[in-house]
ROMI-606052 format. One record per residue (C-alpha): residue in three letters; x, y, z. Coordinates in steps of 0.1 Angstrom, whole numbers, plus 5000, padded with zeros to 4 digits. Example, Ala and Ser with C-alpha at 12.3 -4.5 7.8 and 13.67 -1.06 7.14 Angstrom:
ala512349555078;ser513749895071;
//
This chain:
unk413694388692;unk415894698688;unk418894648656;unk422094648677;unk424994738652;unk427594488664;unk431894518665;unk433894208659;unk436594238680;unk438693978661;unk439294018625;unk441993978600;unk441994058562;unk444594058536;unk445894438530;unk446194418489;unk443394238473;unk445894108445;unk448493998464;unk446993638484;unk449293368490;unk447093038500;unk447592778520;unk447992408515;unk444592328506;unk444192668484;unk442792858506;unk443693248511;unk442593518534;unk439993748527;unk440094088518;unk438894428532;unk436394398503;unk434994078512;unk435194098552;unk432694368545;unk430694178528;unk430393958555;unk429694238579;unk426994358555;unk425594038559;unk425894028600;unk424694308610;unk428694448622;unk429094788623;unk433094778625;unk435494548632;unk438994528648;unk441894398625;unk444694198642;unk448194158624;unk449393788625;unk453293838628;unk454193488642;unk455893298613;unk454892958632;unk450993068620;unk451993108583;unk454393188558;unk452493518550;unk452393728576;unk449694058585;unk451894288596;unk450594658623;unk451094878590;unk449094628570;unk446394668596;unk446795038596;unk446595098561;unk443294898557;unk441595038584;unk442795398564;unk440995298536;unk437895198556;unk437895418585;unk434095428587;unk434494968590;unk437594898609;unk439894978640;unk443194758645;unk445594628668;unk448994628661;unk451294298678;unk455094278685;unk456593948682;unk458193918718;unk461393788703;unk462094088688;unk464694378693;unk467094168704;unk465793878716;unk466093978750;unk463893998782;unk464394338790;unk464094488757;unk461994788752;unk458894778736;unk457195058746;unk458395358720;unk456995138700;unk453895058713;unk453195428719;unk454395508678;unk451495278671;unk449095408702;unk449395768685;unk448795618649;unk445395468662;unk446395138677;unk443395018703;unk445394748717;unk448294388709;unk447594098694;unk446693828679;unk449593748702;unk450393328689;unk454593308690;unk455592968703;unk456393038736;unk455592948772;unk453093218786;unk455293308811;unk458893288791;unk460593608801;unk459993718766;unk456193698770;unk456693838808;unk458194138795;unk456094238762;unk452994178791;unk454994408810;unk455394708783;unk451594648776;unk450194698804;unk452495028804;unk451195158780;unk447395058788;unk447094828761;unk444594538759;unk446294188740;unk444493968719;unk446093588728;unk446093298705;unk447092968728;unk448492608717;unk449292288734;unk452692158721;unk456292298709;unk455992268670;unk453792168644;unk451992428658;unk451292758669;unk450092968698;unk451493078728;unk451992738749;unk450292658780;unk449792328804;unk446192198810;unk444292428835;unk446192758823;unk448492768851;unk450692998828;unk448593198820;unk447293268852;unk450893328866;unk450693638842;unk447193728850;unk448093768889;unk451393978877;unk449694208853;unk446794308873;unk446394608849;unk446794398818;unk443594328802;unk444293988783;unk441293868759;unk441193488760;unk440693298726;unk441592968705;unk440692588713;unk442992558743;unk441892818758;unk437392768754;unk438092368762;unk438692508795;unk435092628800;unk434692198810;unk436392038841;unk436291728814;unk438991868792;unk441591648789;unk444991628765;unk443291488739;unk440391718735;unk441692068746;unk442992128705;unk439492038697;unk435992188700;unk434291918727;unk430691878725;unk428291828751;unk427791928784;unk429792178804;unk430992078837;unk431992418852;unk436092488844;unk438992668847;unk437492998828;unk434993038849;unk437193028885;unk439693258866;unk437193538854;unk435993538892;unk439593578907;unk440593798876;unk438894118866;unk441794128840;unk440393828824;unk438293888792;unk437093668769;unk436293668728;unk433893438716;unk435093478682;unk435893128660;unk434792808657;unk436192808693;unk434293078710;unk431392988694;unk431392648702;unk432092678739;unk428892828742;unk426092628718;unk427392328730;unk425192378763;unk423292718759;unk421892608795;unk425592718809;unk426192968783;unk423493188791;unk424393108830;unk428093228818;unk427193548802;unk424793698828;unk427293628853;unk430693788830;unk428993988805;unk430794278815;unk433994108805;unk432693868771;unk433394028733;unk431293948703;unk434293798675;unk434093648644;unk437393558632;unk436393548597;unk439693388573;unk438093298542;unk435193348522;unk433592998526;unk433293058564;unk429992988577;unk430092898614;unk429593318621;unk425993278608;unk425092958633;unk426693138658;unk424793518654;unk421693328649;unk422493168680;unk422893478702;unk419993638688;unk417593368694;unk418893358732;unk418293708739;unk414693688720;unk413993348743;unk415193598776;unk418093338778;unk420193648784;unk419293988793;unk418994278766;unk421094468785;unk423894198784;unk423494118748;unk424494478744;unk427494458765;unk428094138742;unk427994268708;unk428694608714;unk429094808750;unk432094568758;unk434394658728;unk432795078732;unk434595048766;unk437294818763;unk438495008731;unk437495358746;unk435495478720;unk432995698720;unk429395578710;unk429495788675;unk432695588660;
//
């Protein structure tokens, strides 16, 4: 088979290798240094870095210019996103986020996100940065949770009638779907309990799937423990999944910290699909690479 340099859509990495607060249980984000490593490893060409700015996620935050800066150092490894907490400049519904979303569009910015402040999916707040981003032809990168506190993620009832509210208002916003609540919805059989989890078994045909058929806005990253798992839990549907949406489904990894493993499992997993003709070799291109060449526009030689 043909070596297919992959992009991760969904990265993070620390911007200064000596500066890494940790969390409870010691753990700190990788660096630039090691996420290459990783890539190295993976077979990744490039990957796209995503600021974390939601203090809900973690007391140290990723902020655009600490995107920006690392993918300066490493032009030839990394793009980024740049994200605006909603809540900012003012607070306000109607405040005016696009000067600067086009300050970071002209610095290099391919798109928002990883979009996680506590808030309803369609809380004015969220209504109107969906609004400036689709202005100013941005894609978002979402991060979803279930509950109000001891939590994070942008909040959502059980069959993503939120989000789908914002998906039929922003036709021209192209939202990436990731996180537990969001995959557990590949299943009809999600339920409260389960849809923070990564279910096993099975897939009985959910809510993703009716919303990437009424929703060419729709898009989903398979990056995380998440992603990955809504697909080897039943390659049977997974494969059935991607030939029917592979225009519209991004390789991720969503790599935090240097003892992550599942990215292996889950690259082995792909690769044995497409050498068993599970999916297509034109749609595990798409998949790993074609996807993020066109979503991002890039041309082929970045």
């Amino acid at each position: 088979m043909k070596t297919i340099k992959k992009i991760d859509i969904h990265a993070h990495a620390r911007p200064f290798e000596h500066i890494a607060p940790v969390y409870s249980r010691g753990e700190s984000f990788v660096c630039a240094r090691e996420l290459i490593d990783f890539y190295d490893k993976l077979n990744i060409e490039k990957g796209v870095l995503l600021p974390i700015t939601s203090p809900e996620y973690h007391s140290f935050l990723i902020t655009s210019a600490d995107c920006a800066h690392t993918a300066g150092k490493h032009p030839d490894r990394f793009f980024w996103f740049c994200s605006i907490d909603p809540r900012g400049c003012g607070n306000r519904p109607d405040a005016n986020f696009t000067p600067l979303l086009e300050y970071y569009k002209s610095l290099g910015a391919k798109g928002v996100g990883e979009l996680m402040p506590q808030l309803y999916f369609d809380d004015p707040l969220m209504d109107n940065l969906f609004y400036h981003c689709a202005a100013c032809d941005m894609p978002v990168t979402i991060d979803m949770g279930t509950r109000f506190g001891y939590s994070y993620g942008i909040v959502d009832d059980i069959g993503l009638p939120r989000l789908e509210k914002m998906l039929q208002k922003h036709k021209n916003l192209k939202i990436l779907g990731h996180s537990a609540p969001f995959w557990s919805e590949i299943s009809s059989d999600v339920t409260e309990e389960t849809r923070s989890s990564y279910p096993k078994g099975k897939v009985k045909e959910g809510r993703i799937a009716e919303l990437m058929r009424k929703y060419e806005n729709l898009y989903c990253d398979l990056s995380a423990t998440s992603g990955s798992n809504a697909m080897m839990r039943d390659p049977e549907y997974a494969a059935s999944f991607i030939e029917e949406f592979a225009d519209r489904i991004l390789y991720g990894c969503d790599i935090c910290q240097i003892f992550n493993t599942f990215q292996f499992d889950f690259d082995e997993f792909l690769t044995q699909m497409r050498a068993d003709g599970m999916i297509s070799e034109e749609n595990y291109y798409k998949i790993v690479r074609g996807n993020a060449i066109k979503l991002l526009k890039l041309d082929e030689a970045e």
